[in-house]
N, C-alpha and C positions, 0 to 999 in steps of 0.2 A: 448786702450788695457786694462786699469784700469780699465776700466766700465764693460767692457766683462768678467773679471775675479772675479771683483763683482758680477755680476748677476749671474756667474753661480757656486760660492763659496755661492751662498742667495738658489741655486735652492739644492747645498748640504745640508743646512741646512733642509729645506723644504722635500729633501729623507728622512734623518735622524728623520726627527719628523715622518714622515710616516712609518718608519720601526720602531722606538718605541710605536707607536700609534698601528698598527698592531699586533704588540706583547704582548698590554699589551690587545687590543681586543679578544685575543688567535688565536693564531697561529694555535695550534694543539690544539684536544679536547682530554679528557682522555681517551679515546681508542683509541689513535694514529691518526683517522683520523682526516684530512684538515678540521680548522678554519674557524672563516667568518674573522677572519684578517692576513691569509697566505696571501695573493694577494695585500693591503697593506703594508706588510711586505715586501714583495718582488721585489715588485715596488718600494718602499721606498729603498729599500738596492743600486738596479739597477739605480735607477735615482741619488741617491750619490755620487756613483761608475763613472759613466759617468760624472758626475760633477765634480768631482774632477780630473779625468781623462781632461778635457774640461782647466780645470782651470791649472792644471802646462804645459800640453800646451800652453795657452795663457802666461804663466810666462814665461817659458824659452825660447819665441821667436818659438817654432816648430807648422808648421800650418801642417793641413792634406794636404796628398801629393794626386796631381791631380794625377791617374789613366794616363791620356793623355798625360801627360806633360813626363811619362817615354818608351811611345812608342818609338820606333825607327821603320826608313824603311820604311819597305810596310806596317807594320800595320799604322804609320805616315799617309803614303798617304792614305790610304785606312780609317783614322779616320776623316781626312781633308777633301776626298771627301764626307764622307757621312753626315757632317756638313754641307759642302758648299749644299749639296742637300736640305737640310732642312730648306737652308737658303735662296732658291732658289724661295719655294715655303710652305710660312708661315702658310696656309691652311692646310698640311699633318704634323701627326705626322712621330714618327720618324721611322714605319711600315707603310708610305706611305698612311694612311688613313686618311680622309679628314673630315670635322668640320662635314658632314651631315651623314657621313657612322658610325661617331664614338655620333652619336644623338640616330639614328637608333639601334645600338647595347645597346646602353643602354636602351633603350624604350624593346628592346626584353628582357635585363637581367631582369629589373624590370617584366616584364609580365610572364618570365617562374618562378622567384620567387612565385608571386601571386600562379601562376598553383601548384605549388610545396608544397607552404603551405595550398592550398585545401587542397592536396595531404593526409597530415599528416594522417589524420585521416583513411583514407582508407589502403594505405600505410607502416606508422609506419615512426616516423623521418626517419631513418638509410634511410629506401629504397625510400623516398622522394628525401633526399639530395644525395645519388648515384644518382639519375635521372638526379636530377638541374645539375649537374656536367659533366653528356656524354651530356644533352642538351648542357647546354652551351659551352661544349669544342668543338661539334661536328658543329652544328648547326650559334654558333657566331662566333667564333672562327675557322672554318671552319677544326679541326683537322682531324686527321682519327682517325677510332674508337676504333682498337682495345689499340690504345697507351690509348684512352679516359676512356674504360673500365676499364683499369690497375691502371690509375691515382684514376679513381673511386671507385676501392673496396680498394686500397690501404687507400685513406684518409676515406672511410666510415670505413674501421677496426681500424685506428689509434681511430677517435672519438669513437668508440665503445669501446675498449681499455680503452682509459683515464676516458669517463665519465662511463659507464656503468660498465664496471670491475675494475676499480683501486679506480676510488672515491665514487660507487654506485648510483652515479643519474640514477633513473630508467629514461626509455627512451619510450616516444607511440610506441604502438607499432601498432597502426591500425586495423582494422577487421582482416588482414593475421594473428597476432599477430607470423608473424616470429622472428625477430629483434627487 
């Protein structure tokens, strides 16, 4: 328990150098926007925080509480059977897919990325990564589409959002030059 509370009172220290190393790399430039050591900083703050956080729990004896262990009833049974399922048949994850179907989808995700970042250029980021998105939600993932479209313009406006309107990273925009 000693050790554990060492290592992770060593990994406070180590945030704390990283949120003052960030800070003193600049954080913020003199016209308000984002630094090249916000993301240092911040991570440095966060990985402290969680450290220390880590550390008077290991001191006062309180572990993180299992999720499972506070079922009761039918969610009980109903968490016990679908363990014992998995436990049945060590081949399937815990969506029932199997070591060669979940080979298979990753050989797809890797190839519609490839397609995706042809894409760019024609395209434009934004409407590449919408595509990679309804492919893959549609396609691997087997959703329906219209949820797949919604998920899709939803996270293509947030990145639009963040990097192209809030921190100004210009973004390709392809021949279309929509987006």
């Amino acid at each position: 328990m000693a050790a554990k509370a060492a290592f992770s009172a060593a990994l406070a220290v180590v945030g704390v150098a990283a949120a003052i190393g960030g800070w003193a790399y600049g954080a913020l430039q003199e016209n308000g926007q984002i630094g090249a050591g916000f993301l240092p900083m911040v991570l440095g703050v966060a990985l402290a925080a969680l450290a220390i956080v880590d550390v008077v729990q290991t001191l006062t004896g309180r572990e993180p509480v299992d999720p499972a262990e506070e079922l009761t009833g039918v969610e009980a049974e109903a968490e016990a059977a679908a363990i014992d399922t998995v436990a049945e048949a060590p081949d399937t994850d815990a969506l029932g897919r199997t070591q060669r179907q979940r080979n298979r989808m990753f050989v797809m995700v890797i190839g519609m990325l490839f397609v995706a970042l042809l894409l760019v250029p024609v395209l434009g980021l934004l409407l590449s990564l919408g595509a990679l998105i309804v492919a893959i939600s549609t396609i691997v993932e087997r959703r329906r589409i219209l949820p797949s479209l919604l998920v899709s313009v939803i996270a293509v406006g947030i990145i639009h959002l963040v990097f192209a309107v809030l921190l100004g990273v210009p973004m390709p925009t392809g021949l279309i030059g929509f987006i």
